[in-house]
ROTI-902736 format. One record per residue (C-alpha): residue in one letter; x, y, z. Coordinates in steps of 0.1 Angstrom, whole numbers, plus 5000, padded with zeros to 4 digits. Layout:
AXYZ;...
//
This chain:
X553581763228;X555781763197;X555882053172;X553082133150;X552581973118;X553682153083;X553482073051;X554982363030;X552582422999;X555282392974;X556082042986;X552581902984;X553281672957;X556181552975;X554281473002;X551381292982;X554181082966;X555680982999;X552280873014;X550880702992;X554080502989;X553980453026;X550380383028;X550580153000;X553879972998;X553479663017;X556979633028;X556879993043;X557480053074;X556780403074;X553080443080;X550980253101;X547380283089;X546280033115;X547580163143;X545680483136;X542480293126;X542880133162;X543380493177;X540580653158;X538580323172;X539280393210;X538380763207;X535380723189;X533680393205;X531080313178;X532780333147;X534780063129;X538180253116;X540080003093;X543080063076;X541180063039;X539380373050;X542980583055;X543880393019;X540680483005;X540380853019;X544380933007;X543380812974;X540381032970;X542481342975;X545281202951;X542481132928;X541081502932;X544581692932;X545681502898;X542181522877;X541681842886;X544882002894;X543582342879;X540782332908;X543782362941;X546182602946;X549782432963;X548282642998;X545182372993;X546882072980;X549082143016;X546082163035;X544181833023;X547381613028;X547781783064;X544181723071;X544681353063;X547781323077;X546281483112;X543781203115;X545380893096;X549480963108;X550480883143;X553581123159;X556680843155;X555580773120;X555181173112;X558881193120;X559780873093;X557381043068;X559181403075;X562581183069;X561481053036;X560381373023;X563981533031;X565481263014;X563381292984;X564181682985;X567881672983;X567781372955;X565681642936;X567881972942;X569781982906;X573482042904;X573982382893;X577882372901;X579982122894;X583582072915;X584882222951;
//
């Protein structure tokens, strides 16, 4: 079993930004919402998982966090997007996700010093 998941709360909106560009870039290879639809399908014989419903669930809780960003804390904000991600992000596309957030963490660390 791999490590546990973490989303620390002051990188929530980092986190929103990089899924919903992974669950809604076409040409991403990132996220595979159909994959996890047909996962969520063989577990739970009965329902019909489709990859709309992670679209559609992701974009309620983007919806939420930005019209009422008064209403959830960054320890919240974390939580939802893990939540999500738990159900909706398989383990090999977890690790590209986690990539894309570090690289969108050191293109937003500001240069304090300049030189050697």
């Amino acid at each position: 079993m791999g490590r546990k998941r973490v989303i620390a709360p002051e990188e929530a909106s980092l986190w929103l930004s990089v899924l919903l560009d992974a669950a809604f870039d076409p040409a991403s290879t990132a996220l595979d919402l159909q994959r996890s639809a047909d996962v969520q399908n063989h577990t739970e014989p009965g329902r019909d998982w489709q990859a709309r419903h992670g679209q559609t669930d992701l974009l309620a809780i983007a919806s939420d966090l930005t019209q009422y960003p008064h209403d959830y804390n960054d320890a919240r904000r974390a939580e939802l997007l893990l939540a999500w991600a738990e159900r909706w992000v398989q383990p090999d596309d977890w690790q590209r996700l986690q990539g894309r957030v570090r690289k969108r963490r050191q293109r937003a660390v500001p240069i304090t010093k300049w030189g050697p």
